[in-house]
C-alpha positions as CSV (number, residue, x, y, z in Angstrom):
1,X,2.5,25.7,-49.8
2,X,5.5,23.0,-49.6
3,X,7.0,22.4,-53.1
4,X,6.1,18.4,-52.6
5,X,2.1,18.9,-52.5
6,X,2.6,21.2,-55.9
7,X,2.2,18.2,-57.7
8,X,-0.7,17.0,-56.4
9,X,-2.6,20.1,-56.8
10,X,-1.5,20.5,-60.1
11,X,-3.4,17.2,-60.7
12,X,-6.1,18.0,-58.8
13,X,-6.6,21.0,-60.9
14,X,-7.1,18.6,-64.3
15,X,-9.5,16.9,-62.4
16,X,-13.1,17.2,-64.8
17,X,-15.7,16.9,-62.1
18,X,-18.5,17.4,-64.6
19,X,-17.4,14.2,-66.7
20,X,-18.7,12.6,-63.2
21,X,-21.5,15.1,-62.8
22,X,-24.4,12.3,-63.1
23,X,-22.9,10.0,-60.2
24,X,-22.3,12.8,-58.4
25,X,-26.1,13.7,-58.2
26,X,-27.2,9.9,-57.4
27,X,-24.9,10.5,-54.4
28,X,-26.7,13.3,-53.4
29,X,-29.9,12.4,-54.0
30,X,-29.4,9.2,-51.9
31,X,-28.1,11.8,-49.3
32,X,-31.6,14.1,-49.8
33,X,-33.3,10.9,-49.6
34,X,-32.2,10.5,-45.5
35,X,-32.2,13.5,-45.0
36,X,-36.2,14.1,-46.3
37,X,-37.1,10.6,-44.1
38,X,-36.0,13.1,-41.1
39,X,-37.5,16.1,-42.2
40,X,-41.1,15.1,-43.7
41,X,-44.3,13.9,-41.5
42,X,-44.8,10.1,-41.2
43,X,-48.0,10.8,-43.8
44,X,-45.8,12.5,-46.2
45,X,-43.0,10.3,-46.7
46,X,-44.8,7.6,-48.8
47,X,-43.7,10.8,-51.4
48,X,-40.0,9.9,-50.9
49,X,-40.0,6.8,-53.3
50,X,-41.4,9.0,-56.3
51,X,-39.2,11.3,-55.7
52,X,-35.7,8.7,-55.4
53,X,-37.8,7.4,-59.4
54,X,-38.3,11.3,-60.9
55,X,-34.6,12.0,-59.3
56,X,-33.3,9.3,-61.6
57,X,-35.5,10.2,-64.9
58,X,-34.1,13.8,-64.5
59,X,-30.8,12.3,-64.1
60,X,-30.9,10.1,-67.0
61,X,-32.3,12.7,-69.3
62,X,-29.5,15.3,-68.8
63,X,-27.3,12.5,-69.1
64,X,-28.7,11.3,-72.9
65,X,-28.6,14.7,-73.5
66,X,-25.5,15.6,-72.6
67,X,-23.5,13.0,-74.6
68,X,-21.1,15.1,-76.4
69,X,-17.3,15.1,-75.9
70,X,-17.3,18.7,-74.5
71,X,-19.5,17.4,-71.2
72,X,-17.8,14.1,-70.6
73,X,-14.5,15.4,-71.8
74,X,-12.2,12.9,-74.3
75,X,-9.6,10.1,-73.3
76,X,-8.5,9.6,-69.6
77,X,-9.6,11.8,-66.8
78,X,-9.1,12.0,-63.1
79,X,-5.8,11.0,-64.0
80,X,-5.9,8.5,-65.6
81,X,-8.2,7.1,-63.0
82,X,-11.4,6.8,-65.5
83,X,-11.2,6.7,-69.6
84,X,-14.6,8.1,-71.3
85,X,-15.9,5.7,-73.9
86,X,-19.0,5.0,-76.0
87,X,-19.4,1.7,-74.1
88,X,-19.2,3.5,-70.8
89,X,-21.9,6.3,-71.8
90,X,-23.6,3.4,-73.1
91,X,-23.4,1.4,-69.5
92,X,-24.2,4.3,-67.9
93,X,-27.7,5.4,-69.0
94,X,-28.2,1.2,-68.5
95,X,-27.2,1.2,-64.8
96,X,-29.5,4.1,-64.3
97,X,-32.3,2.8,-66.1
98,X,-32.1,-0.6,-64.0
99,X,-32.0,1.1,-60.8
100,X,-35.5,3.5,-62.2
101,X,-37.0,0.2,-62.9
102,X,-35.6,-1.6,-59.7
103,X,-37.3,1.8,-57.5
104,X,-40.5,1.0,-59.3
105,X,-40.6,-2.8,-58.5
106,X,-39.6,-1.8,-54.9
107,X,-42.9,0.6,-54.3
108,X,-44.6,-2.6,-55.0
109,X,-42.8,-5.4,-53.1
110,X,-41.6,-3.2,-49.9
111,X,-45.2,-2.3,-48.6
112,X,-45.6,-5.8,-47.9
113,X,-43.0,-6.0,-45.5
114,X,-42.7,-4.4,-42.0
115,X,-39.0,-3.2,-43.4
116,X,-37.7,0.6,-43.4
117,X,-38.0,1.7,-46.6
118,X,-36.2,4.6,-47.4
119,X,-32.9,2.8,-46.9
120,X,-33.3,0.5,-49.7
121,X,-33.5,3.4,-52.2
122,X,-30.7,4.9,-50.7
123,X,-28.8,1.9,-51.2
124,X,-29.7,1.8,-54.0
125,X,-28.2,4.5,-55.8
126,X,-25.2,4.7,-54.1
127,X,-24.6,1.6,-55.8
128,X,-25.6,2.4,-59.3
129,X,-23.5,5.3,-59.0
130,X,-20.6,2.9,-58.5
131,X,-21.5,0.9,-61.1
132,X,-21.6,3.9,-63.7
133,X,-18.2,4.7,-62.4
134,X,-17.1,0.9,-62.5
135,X,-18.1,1.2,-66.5
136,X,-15.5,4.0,-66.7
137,X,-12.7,2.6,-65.0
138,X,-9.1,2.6,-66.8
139,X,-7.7,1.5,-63.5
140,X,-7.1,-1.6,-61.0
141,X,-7.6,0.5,-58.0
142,X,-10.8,2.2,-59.3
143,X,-12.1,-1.2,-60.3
144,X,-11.7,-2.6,-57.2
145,X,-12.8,0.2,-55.2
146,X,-16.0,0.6,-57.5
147,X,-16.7,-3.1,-57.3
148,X,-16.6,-3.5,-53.8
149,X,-19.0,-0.6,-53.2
150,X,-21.3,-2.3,-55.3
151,X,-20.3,-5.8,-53.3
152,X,-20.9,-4.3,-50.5
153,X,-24.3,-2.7,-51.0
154,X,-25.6,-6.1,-52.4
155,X,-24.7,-7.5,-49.6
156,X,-27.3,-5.4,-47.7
157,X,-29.9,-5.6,-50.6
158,X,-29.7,-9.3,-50.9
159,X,-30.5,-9.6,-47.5
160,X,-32.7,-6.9,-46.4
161,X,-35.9,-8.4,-45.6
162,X,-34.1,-10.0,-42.7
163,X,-37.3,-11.8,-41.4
164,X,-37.3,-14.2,-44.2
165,X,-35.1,-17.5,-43.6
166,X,-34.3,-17.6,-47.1
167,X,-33.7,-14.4,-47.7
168,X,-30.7,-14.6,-44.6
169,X,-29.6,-17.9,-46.6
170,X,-29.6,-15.6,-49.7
171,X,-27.6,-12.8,-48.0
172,X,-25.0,-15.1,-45.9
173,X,-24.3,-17.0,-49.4
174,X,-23.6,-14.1,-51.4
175,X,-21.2,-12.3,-48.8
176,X,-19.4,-15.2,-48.7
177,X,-19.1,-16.3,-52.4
178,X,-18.9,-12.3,-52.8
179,X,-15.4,-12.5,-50.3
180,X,-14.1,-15.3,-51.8
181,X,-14.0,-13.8,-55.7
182,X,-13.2,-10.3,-54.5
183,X,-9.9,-12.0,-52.8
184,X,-9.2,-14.1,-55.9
185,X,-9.4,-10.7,-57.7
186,X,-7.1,-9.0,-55.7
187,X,-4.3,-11.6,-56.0
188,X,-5.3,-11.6,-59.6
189,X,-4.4,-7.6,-59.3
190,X,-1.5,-8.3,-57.0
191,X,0.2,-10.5,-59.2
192,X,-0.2,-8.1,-62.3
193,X,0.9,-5.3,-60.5
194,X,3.9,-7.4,-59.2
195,X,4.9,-8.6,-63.0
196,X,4.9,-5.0,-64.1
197,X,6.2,-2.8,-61.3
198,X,6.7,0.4,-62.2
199,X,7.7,2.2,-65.4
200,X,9.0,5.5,-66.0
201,X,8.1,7.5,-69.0
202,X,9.9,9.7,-71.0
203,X,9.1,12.2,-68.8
204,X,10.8,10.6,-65.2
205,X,6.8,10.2,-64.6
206,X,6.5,6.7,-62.9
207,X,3.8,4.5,-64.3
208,X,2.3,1.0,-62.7
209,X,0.7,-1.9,-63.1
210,X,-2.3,-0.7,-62.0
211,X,-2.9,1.1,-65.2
212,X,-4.9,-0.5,-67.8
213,X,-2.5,1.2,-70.6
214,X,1.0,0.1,-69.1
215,X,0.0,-2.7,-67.9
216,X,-1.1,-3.7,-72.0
217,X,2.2,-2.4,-73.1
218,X,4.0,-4.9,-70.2
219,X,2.2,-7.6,-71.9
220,X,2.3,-6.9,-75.4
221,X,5.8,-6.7,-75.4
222,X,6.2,-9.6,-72.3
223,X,4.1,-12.7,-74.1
224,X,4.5,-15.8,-71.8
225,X,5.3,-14.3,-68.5
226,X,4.2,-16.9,-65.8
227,X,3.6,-13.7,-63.1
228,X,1.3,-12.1,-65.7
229,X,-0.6,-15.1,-67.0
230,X,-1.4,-16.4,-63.4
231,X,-2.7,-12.9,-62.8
232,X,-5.0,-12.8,-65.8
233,X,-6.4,-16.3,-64.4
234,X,-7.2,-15.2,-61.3
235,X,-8.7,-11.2,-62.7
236,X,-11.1,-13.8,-65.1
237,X,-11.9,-16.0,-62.1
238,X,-12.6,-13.3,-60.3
239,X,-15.0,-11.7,-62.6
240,X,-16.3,-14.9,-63.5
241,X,-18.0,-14.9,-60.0
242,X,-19.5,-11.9,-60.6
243,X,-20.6,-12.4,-64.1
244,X,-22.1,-16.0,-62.5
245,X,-19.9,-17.7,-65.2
246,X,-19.2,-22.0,-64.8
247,X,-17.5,-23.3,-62.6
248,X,-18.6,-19.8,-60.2
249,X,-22.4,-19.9,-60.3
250,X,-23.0,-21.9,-57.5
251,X,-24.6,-19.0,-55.5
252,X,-27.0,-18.1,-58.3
253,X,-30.0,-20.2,-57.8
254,X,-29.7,-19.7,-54.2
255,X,-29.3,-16.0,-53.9
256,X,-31.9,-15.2,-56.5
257,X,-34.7,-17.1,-55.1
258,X,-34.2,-15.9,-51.4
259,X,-33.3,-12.0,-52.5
260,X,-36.2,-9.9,-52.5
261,X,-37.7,-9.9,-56.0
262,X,-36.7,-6.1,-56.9
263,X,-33.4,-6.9,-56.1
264,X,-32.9,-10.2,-57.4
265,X,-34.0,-8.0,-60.9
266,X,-31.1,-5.7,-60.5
267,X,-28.6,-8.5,-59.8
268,X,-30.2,-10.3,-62.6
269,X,-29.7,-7.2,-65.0
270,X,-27.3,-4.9,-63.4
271,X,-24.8,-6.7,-61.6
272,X,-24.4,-9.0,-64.6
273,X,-23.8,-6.4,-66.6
274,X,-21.2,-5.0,-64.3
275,X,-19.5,-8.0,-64.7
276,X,-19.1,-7.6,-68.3
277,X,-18.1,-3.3,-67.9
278,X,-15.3,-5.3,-66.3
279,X,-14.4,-8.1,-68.8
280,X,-14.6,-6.1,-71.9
281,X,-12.1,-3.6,-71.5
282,X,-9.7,-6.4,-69.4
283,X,-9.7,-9.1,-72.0
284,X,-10.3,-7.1,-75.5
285,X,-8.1,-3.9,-74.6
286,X,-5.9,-4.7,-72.0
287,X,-5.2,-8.6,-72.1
288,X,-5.5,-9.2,-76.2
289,X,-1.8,-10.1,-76.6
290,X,-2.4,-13.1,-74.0
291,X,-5.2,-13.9,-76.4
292,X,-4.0,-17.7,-76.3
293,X,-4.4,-18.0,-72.7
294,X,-7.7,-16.2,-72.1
295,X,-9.7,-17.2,-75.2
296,X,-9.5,-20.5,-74.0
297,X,-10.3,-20.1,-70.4
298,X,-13.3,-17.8,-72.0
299,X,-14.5,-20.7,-74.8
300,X,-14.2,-23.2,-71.9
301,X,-16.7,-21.2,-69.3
302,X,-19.0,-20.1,-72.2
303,X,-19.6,-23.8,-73.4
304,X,-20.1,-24.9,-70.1
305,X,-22.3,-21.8,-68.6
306,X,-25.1,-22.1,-71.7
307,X,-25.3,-26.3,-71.2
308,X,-25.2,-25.6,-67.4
309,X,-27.3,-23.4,-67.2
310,X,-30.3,-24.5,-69.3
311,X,-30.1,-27.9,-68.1
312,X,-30.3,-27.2,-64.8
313,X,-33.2,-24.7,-65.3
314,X,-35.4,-28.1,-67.5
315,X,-36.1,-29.2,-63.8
316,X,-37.0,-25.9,-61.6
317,X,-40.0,-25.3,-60.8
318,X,-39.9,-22.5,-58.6
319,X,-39.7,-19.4,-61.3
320,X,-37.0,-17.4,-59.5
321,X,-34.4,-20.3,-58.9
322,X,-35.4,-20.7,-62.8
323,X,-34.9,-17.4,-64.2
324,X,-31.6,-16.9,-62.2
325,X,-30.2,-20.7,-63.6
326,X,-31.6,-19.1,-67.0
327,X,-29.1,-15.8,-66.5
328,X,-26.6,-18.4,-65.7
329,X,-26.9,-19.7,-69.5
330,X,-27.5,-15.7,-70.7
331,X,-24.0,-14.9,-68.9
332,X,-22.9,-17.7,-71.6
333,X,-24.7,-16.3,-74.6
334,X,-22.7,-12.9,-73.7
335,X,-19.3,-14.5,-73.0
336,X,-19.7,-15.8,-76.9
337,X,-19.6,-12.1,-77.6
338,X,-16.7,-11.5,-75.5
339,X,-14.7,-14.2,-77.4
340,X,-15.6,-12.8,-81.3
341,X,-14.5,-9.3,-80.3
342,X,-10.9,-10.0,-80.5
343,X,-11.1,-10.8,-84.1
344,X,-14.5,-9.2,-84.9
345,X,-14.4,-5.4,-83.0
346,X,-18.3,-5.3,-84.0
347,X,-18.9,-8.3,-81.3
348,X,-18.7,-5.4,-78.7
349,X,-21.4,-3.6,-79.9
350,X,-23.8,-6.9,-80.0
351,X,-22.8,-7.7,-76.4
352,X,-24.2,-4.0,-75.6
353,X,-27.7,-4.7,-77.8
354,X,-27.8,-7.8,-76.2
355,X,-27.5,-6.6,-72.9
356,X,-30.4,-3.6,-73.4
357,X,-32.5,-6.4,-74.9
358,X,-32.0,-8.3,-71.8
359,X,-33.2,-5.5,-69.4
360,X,-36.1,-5.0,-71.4
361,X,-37.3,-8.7,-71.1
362,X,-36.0,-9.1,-67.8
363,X,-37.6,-6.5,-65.9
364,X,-40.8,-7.5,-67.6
365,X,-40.9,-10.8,-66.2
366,X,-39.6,-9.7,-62.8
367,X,-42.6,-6.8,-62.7
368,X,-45.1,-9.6,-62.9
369,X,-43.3,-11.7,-60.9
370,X,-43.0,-8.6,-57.9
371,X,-47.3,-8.2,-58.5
372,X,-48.1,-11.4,-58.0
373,X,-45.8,-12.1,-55.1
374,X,-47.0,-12.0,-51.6
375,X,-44.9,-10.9,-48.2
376,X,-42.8,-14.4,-49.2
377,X,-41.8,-13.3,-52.6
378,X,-39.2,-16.8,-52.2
379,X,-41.8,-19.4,-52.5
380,X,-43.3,-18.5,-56.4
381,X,-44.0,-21.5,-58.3
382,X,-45.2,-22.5,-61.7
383,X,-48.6,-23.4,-60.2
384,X,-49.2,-20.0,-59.0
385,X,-49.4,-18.6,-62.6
386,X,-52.6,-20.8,-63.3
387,X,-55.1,-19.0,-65.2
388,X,-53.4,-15.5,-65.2
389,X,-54.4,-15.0,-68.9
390,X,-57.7,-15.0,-67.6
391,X,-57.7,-13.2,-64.5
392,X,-55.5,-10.6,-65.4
393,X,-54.3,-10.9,-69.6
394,X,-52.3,-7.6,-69.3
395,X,-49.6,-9.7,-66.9
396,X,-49.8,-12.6,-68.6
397,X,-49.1,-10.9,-72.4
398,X,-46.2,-8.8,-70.4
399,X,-44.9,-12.3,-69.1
400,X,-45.5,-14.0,-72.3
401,X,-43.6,-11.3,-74.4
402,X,-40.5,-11.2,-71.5
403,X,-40.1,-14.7,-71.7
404,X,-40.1,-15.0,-75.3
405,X,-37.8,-12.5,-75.9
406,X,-35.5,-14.3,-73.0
407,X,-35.5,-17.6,-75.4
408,X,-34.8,-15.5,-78.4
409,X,-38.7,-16.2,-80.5
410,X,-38.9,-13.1,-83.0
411,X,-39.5,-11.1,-83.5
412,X,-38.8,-10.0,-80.3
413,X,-35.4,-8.1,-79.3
414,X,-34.4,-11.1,-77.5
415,X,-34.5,-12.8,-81.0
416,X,-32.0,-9.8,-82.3
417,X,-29.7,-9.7,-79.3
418,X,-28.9,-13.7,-80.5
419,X,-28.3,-13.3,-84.3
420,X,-26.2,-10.6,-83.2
421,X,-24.1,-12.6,-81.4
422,X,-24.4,-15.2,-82.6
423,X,-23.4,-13.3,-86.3
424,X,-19.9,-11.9,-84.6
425,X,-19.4,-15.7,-83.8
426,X,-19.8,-17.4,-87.2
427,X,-17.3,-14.5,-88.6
428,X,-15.1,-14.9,-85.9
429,X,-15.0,-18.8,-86.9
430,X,-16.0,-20.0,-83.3
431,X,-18.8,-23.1,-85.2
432,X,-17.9,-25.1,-81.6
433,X,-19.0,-22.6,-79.7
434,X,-22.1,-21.1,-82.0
435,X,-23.0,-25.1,-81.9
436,X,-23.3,-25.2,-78.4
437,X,-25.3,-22.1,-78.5
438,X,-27.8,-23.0,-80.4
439,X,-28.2,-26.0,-78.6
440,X,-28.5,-23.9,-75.6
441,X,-31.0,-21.9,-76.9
442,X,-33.5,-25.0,-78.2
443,X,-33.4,-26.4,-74.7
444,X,-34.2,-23.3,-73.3
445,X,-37.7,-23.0,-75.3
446,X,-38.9,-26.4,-72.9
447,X,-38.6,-24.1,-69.5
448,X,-39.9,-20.8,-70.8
449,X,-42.6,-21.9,-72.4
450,X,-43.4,-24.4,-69.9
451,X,-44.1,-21.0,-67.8
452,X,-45.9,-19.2,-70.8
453,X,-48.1,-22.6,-70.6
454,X,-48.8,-22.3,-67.0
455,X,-49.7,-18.5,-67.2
456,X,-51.9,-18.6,-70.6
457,X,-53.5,-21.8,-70.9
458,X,-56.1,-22.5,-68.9
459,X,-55.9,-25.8,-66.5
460,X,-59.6,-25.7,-66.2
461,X,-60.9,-27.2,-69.6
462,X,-64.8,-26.2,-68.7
463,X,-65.2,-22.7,-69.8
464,X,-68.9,-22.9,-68.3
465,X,-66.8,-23.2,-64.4
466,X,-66.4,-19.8,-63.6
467,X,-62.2,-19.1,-61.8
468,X,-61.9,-17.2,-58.6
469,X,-60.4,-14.2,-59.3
470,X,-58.0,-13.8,-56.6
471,X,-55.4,-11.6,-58.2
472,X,-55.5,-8.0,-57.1
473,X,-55.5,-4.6,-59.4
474,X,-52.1,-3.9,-61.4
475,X,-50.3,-1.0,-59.2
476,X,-50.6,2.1,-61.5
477,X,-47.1,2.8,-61.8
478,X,-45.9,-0.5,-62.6
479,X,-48.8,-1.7,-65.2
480,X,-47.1,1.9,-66.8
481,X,-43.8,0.2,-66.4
482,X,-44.7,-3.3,-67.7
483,X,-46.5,-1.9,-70.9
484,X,-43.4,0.4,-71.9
485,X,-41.1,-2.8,-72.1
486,X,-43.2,-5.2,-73.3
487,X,-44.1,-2.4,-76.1
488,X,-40.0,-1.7,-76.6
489,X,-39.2,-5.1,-76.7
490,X,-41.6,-5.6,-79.3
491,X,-40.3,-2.3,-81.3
492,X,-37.0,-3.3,-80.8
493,X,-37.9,-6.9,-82.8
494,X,-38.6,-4.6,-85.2
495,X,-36.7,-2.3,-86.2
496,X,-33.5,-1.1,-84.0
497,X,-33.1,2.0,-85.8
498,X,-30.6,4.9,-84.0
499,X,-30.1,2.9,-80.8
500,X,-28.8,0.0,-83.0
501,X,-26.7,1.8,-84.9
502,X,-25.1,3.5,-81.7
503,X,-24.7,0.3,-80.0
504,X,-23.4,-2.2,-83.3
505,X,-21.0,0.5,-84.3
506,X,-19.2,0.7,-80.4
């Protein structure tokens, strides 16, 4: 073998491919998934969408079993490539429970529509295995390479019931918003990597500016560099279009309302909190000694994203262009977190719980939203939730309970994701921003109840007039669904017990 490969195989050989053992199956299993939609009879492969969902429980099981340091090793890996943490694990077993929930919303919506099928499952996992490798990236070029596969498979989702005007709309605006903050991110990247060059160590080893850890030591002992702080602007811009974050949210309202429902759930939940496996380690472990510069930046989005984004949801009426201006203000709520961790390290921790909570509520409202919507899932209005409580109270608890824990009412987990928050704020001393928060938060009780009013109270005062009931049966496996998060967001009010402790003491 030549002498100059040796090193390369020598790294190789460090390589722990069972720290990546969970993505690895997703990539199979979206492989078995093709490969089955060949193989089976036409009558059999309504089987292969159970099978993509019990795939991904197995999955996650081994994976909450199997989160001691000896299976997903300690430190960096891949050299240096991905970096285990608590908040990855964490991130994780949340990507994969999105995408569970996103497959059972999809064997819901997708019959409706003369679309194949099997590819939107496919797609599916290969880009929640990006994202759970995304959550565990320690450097720039596995970022970006992470990122983009989940760019690029959003793309497809947003857009995939290509017979739908708006859903074309939807697709063409988020491929080209998508382009334009993927290039700012790149010269964001560039510009880093161009202020730090590259550093040997102690051992003649060369180390560069992709590297989250050199690039911190370049910057802790470089404060003020103009290369490096234009660079952090355009990284935060960059994510800040992911995240939906002010002034970059101009796709939201759009995109959501044209996407098909189970996906505009997953970019609701999932993509956002993509985002934010991004931000976190950037800003808290890698930029903290340009903590002047990007604390402001930070304050400056979050104040505008809550106000933005709850004002312009008072006047929607159609409930997805609402709920995605509502994760506009959410994306907000979180950045508030982002801001107290780099004087309060527990503020980490409540932008995790606030995160879970927020899937739990999220998906709850978007299941009764994916029953209830026809073949043109882009046309939902306030209107068409008249009566539910009567025709069908099982939704319109599940939508009442998601929407209240979205505003925050206790005691739902909603309600604790806030004071969480909203707790690392006041110790962190940010009373502008808490202020603005709050504020946020009262404004956002006129739109979500204004939806809990529609759905439960009945518009026909005459209890003697019968009302049609044109609402078909709950699908099984979704009424399953729907009960488990109302039920945990409920719990999780409650009492947060060992998943609280896990994710406060990150």
């Amino acid at each position: 073998m030549p002498t100059d490969l040796l090193p390369l195989v020598e790294q190789a050989g460090r390589n722990q491919w069972l720290a990546i053992a969970p993505e690895l199956m997703l990539g199979l299993i979206a492989l078995l998934l093709l490969v089955l939609e060949l193989v089976l009879p036409k009558a059999q492969r309504g089987l292969i969408p159970g099978i993509a969902i019990v795939s991904q429980i197995a999955v996650l099981v081994a994976l909450i079993i199997n989160l001691s340091t000896p299976y997903i090793g300690a430190g960096p890996t891949f050299n240096g490539l991905l970096q285990h943490t608590g908040g990855g694990q964490f991130l994780r077993i949340f990507f994969l429970l999105a995408s569970i929930l996103t497959c059972v919303l999809g064997t819901v919506s997708l019959p409706r529509q003369r679309m194949p099928h099997i590819e939107f499952y496919h797609i599916l996992l290969v880009v929640t295995a990006a994202m759970m490798l995304l959550a565990q990236a320690n450097h720039f070029v596995m970022l970006f390479v992470a990122l983009e596969t989940v760019t690029v498979g959003l793309y497809i989702l947003v857009s995939y019931y290509r017979d739908n005007p708006l859903t074309l709309e939807a697709g063409l605006k988020y491929l080209i918003m998508g382009a334009l903050s993927s290039g700012i991110l790149l010269f964001g990247i560039t510009l880093l990597y161009g202020a730090v060059g590259a550093v040997p160590d102690a051992d003649g080893r060369l180390h560069t500016g992709f590297e989250y850890q050199t690039l911190a030591r370049f910057l802790a002992t470089h404060p003020g560099n103009f290369l490096a702080s234009a660079g952090i602007v355009l990284v935060l811009a960059g994510v800040a279009f992911k995240i939906g974050a002010f002034p970059f949210q101009i796709w939201v309202a759009d995109v959501y309302q044209g996407a098909p429902t189970p996906v505009t759930a997953f970019l609701a939940v999932a993509s956002k909190a993509a985002g934010f496996a991004v931000l976190l380690p950037l800003a808290l472990e890698v930029f903290p000694s340009y903590a002047s510069l990007v604390i402001p930046i930070l304050s400056a989005m979050a104040a505008a994203t809550i106000l933005f984004g709850n004002i312009a949801a008072l006047t929607q009426f159609n409930v997805k262009r609402l709920i995605g201006l509502s994760g506009v203000a959410h994306a907000g709520y979180l950045l508030l977190g982002v801001i107290a961790g780099f004087s309060q390290p527990q503020a980490v921790g409540a932008v995790y719980f606030y995160l879970f909570a927020y899937l739990l509520a999220s998906f709850a409202v978007f299941g009764v939203m994916t029953q209830l919507g026809g073949s043109d899932d882009a046309t939902q209005d306030m209107d068409h939730y008249g009566d539910l409580a009567r025709e069908r109270p099982f939704l319109a608890a599940v939508l009442a309970i998601g929407l209240g824990s979205l505003a925050g009412i206790p005691p739902l987990a909603g309600f604790m994701g806030k004071l969480v928050i909203f707790t690392a704020a006041f110790k962190a001393g940010h009373y502008g921003l808490l202020l603005v928060a709050i504020t946020g938060v009262v404004l956002s009780i006129y739109y979500y109840f204004g939806w809990i009013k529609a759905a439960c109270f009945p518009t026909n005062p005459d209890p003697a007039t019968p009302v049609a009931n044109t609402r078909g049966p709950v699908h099984r496996g979704l009424g399953l669904a729907l009960g488990l998060l109302a039920i945990a967001s409920v719990l999780l009010g409650f009492y947060q017990g060992a998943l609280g402790r896990w994710l406060l003491g990150l």
